[in-house]
C-alpha positions, 0 to 999 in steps of 0.5 A: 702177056710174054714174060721175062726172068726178073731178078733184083739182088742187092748185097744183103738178099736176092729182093725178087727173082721170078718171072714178071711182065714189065719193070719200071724203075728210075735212071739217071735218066728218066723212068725206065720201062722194061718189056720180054724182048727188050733190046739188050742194054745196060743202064744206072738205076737211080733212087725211086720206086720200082713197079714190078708187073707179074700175074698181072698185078702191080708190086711196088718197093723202092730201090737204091742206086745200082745197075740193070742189065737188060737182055730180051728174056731176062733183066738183073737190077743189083742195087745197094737197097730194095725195100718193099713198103712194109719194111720201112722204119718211118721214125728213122726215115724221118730222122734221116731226112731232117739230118741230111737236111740239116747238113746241106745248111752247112758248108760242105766239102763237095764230098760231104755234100754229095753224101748229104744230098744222096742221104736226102734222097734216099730218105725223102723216097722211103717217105714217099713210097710208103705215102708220107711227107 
C-alpha cells in the first residue's frame, strides 16, 4: 500500500512523525480518512480518536482540537493534545468529567459555557479511548 509523511505535532512534542498509510480522525465535520495522494486541503481536527495505519498495523490515541494539512505525499495534524492510551490519567479524566458536568447545571456565560462543554468532551474522549465510561 503507497504511503505518506505523517506528522502530529502538538505545542509540547512532535507525538508521530514516520511514514504511515491512512489516518483517520475527527472534523467539525465528520471523521476524516486520509490516503498517499489525497487532493490537498486544509481541515479542523476536532476532539475524537486518531487511527493511524503503518506496517499495516493500526495505532490508536486521542487528539484535541487543531488543524490538518493535506498534500498527496504528506499530511501535518497540529492539535493542542495527543495522547496515546497508556498516557491517560483515568482518576483526573473522571474528575474532569464530573466538573465540567457539574458546571453545565449552572447558568453560564456562553463563554463560560463554551469551555465547559469543550471540558466535557475532552475529558468523556480520554474515557472512551481508554475503554471506560
Amino acid at each position: 500500500m503507497p504511503t505518506f509523511f505523517l506528522e502530529v505535532l502538538t505545542p509540547e512534542r512532535k507525538f508521530y512523525s514516520a511514514e504511515a498509510e491512512e489516518v483517520i480522525f475527527r472534523t467539525v465535520d465528520g471523521e476524516m480518512g486520509v490516503l498517499a495522494k489525497h487532493a490537498p486541503t486544509v481541515v479542523a481536527v476536532d476532539i475524537g480518536p486518531i487511527k493511524i495505519k503503518a506496517d499495516g498495523k493500526w495505532i490508536v490515541a486521542l487528539v484535541t482540537e487543531g488543524f490538518a494539512e493535506i498534500m498527496p505525499d504528506r499530511v501535518v495534524i497540529l492539535t493542542d493534545t495527543a495522547e496515546y492510551p497508556e498516557e491517560i490519567d483515568l482518576n483526573r479524566a473522571k474528575a474532569a468529567k464530573a466538573r465540567a458536568e457539574e458546571k453545565l447545571q449552572k447558568h453560564l456565560s456562553q463563554m463560560e459555557y463554551a469551555r465547559s462543554k469543550a471540558a466535557l468532551a475532552r475529558a468523556m474522549a480520554r474515557l472512551k479511548i481508554t475503554n471506560q465510561k
